[in-house]
C-alpha positions, 0 to 999 in steps of 0.5 A: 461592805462593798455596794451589792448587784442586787435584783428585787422581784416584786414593785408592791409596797415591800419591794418598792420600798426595799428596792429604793431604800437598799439603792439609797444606801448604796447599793445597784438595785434593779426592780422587778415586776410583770407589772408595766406600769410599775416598771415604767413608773420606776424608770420614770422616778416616781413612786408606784403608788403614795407611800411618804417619802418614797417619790423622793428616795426613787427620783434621787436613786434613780438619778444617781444610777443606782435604781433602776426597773424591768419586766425581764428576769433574766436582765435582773439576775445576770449580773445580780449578788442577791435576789430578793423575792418580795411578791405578795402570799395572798389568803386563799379561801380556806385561810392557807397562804397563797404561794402561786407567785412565790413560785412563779418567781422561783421557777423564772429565776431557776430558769436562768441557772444554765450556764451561770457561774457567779454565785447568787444569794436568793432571800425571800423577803415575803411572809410565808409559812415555816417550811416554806423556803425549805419545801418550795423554794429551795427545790423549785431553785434544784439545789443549784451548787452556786446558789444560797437561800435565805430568809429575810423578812420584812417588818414594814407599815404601809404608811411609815414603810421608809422610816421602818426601813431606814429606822429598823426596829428588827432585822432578822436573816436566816439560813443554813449557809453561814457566808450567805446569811451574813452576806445579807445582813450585810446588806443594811448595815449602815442601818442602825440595828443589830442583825439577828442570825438564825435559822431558817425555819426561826426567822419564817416563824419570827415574822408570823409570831411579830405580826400575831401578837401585834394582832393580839395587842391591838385586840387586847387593847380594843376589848378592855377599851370596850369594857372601860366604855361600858364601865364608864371609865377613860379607856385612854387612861387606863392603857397609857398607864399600862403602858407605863409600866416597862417592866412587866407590860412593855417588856419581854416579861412573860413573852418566854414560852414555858408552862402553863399559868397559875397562882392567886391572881391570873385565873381569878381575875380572868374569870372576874372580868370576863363574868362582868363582861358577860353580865353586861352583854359584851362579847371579849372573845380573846379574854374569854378564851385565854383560860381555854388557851393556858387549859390546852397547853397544859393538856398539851403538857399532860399528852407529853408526859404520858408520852414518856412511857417511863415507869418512874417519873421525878417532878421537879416543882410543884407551887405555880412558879418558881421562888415560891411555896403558893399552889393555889392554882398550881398548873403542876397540881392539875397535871399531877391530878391527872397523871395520878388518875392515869396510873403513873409511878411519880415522886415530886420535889419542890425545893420551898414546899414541905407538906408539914408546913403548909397551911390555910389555903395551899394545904386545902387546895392540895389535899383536895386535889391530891388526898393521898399527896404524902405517898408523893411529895419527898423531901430531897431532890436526891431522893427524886433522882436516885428513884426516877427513870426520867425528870420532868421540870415544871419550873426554871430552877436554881443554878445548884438545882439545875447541877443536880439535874444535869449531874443526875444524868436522867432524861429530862423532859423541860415544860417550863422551857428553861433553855 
C-alpha cells in the first residue's frame, strides 16, 4: 500500500503511540491536540510523557519528515486520507462514557467540510459504546458524500504500547463502507497480523468485550489466589498450571456464546468452593455470583421461548449438552419445568436420551423435576417436526440432525447459538 496522509486527534498515550508508530512505517502523520505542550514536544521530537520506546520512534519519524504536530484541525485535515479520532471517552459519575471530546473532535472536523473535494476516511480509534459511531458520529460528521467512517480500536498497554503496536495481537476494522474498511487495515499491513473486517457496531463491542474479560481473568485469578492463600496452597503454582492447559483454559473452548451451563461438575463445584469461601469469612464475589449469572441467562432463555406465542413448541435436546445422555442439572430441564408450569404445548426430542433406558441419577433427576416427562419426550425427531409450529434448540446439533432441521422448513429459535 502506497504511504497514507494521515491526521491523528488526540497526542495522549493511544494517539501519540498511534501517530509515531504509523509514521514509522511510512506513512506522513500529523498529531493533533488543543494541548500545547503536547504540540510542542512533538515538534521538538520527544515524546509527551514516558511510555519505552516512544522518544526514539518520535525523534526518528520526525527527523525523517514523516511526523509532525498541530493545534489547528483545518491544517491537519487539508490534505489528510484518514483522520484518526484518539481522544479520551472518560467515565462520568453514573458509570456512562463520556463522549464530550469525541464530539468536540467530530464537529471541528465537519467544519472543514466546505468546499473539500478529496475523499476522507474518519475512524474512531477511542473506545466507545455500540452505537456510538452510528448515533454520534456519524450525524455529527452530516453524512458528508466523501467522507467514510469506520471503527478501529486499539488494544494498546500503557507500558508495552510500542511493542503491541508494532507486535499486534488483534487488529479489528469496522464499517459499512467496504473500500474504506480495507482502506484502514491497509494502514498497518506491514505489521504482522491478519486484519479482522466487520461490522460497526462488532468491532465498538470487540474492544469492550477484550477489555471485560481481561477484567475478568485478572479477578478470577485474584480470587482463587486468595482462596489458595488461605488454604495454604501455592496460588502461583495452582494458575501457572492452569495455564498449561491450552485446550480448555487458554483457549477459545467455552468463550461461544450459547445456552446456559449444566451437568455433574460446574454447578456442584461452583457451590463447593464458594461455600468454603464463606465458611472461611472470604468474600469471592465474582465466583459467587457466577451460578446467579448462568440463572438470568436462562431465565433470559425462558423469556425468549414464551416470546414465541406458538401453539406447539418442538425442543430439540434435552441432556446438559450435546454428545451425551447425562441430565443432571440439565439447563434444558429447568427450562422445560418452566415452560410446562406456564401451560405451554411442547414435544421434546434428544437423539441419545430414551426414557426406558435411563437409570440411576438421570431418570431421578428428571422425574422429579418433570413427573409427567413421558407425555413429552418422543422417540424421533420427525415425530417433533411433523407436530410443531416452531423449533427451539438447545444443543449445537449433527450435521444429519441440523438437515433435518432446515429441510423441516420450521421457524427455529437458536439457544445454543449454533451459527
Amino acid at each position: 500500500m502506497q504511504p497514507s496522509n494521515i491526521a491523528v486527534f488526540g497526542l495522549g498515550y493511544v494517539g501519540s503511540v498511534t501517530a509515531a508508530c504509523l509514521a514509522s512505517l511510512g506513512h506522513r502523520v500529523i498529531g493533533v491536540d488543543r494541548d500545547d505542550h503536547k504540540v510542542n514536544q512533538i515538534r521538538a521530537a520527544k515524546a509527551p510523557f514516558y511510555e519505552p520506546g516512544l522518544d526514539q520512534i518520535i525523534e526518528s519519524t520526525v527527523a525523517r519528515g514523516l511526523l509532525t504536530a498541530t493545534s489547528s484541525t483545518v491544517e491537519a485535515i487539508a490534505n489528510a486520507d484518514v483522520a484518526l479520532i484518539c481522544v479520551g471517552t472518560p467515565s462520568e459519575r453514573n458509570g456512562n462514557l463520556g463522549l464530550d471530546q469525541v464530539r468536540r473532535v467530530v464537529e471541528e472536523i465537519a467544519a472543514t467540510f466546505a468546499g473539500r473535494t478529496k475523499p476522507l476516511i474518519v475512524a474512531m480509534r477511542s473506545t466507545v459504546f455500540p452505537g456510538t459511531i452510528e448515533e454520534v458520529m456519524i450525524p455529527g460528521l452530516g453524512n458528508h458524500a466523501g467522507v467514510s467512517v469506520v471503527s478501529n480500536p486499539e488494544f494498546l498497554r500503557e507500558g508495552t504500547a510500542v511493542k503491541d503496536f508494532m507486535e499486534p495481537s488483534l487488529l479489528v476494522v469496522g464499517g459499512t463502507d467496504q473500500a474504506a474498511v480495507k482502506y484502514v487495515a491497509g494502514l498497518y499491513e506491514p505489521l504482522p497480523v491478519q486484519p479482522c473486517l466487520v461490522a460497526l457496531r462488532t468491532a465498538e463491542m470487540i474492544k469492550y468485550a477484550c477489555n471485560a474479560f481481561h477484567a475478568v481473568k485478572i479477578s478470577f485469578a485474584n480470587e482463587i489466589g486468595a482462596l489458595s492463600q488461605t488454604l495454604g496452597v501455592p496460588a502461583q503454582e495452582v494458575m501457572s498450571t492452569l495455564c498449561r492447559d491450552e485446550k480448555l483454559n487458554v483457549s477459545a473452548a467455552y468463550l461461544k456464546p450459547g445456552f446456559a451451563f449444566g451437568g455433574s461438575c460446574l454447578p456442584k463445584d461452583l457451590r463447593a468452593l464458594t461455600y468454603r469461601a464463606q465458611r472461611l469469612d472470604l468474600k469471592l464475589p465474582m465466583l459467587m455470583n457466577t451460578l446467579e449469572s448462568n440463572q438470568q441467562h436462562l431465565e433470559r432463555a425462558v423469556h425468549a421461548v414464551m416470546d414465541l406465542h406458538s401453539p406447539r413448541l418442538g425442543v430439540v435436546g434435552l441432556a446438559f449438552k450435546e454428545n451425551t445422555d447425562d441430565l443432571r442439572e440439565s439447563p434444558v430441564v429447568t427450562l422445560l419445568e418452566s415452560l410446562i408450569g406456564k401451560g405451554r404445548d411442547m414435544r421434546v426430542w434428544d437423539p441419545h436420551i430414551r426414557l426406558d433406558s435411563i437409570y440411576g441419577s438421570n431418570r431421578n433427576f428428571l422425574l422429579n423435576a418433570i413427573p409427567h416427562i413421558g407425555r413429552v419426550l418422543v422417540g424421533e425427531l420427525s415425530e417433533v417436526t411433523s407436530w410443531a409450529s416452531h423449533l427451539v434448540l438447545t444443543q449445537v446439533p449433527s450435521a444429519d440432525v441440523m438437515r433435518q432441521i432446515q429441510a423441516s422448513g420450521l421457524p427455529v429459535l437458536d439457544l445454543a447459538r449454533t451459527n
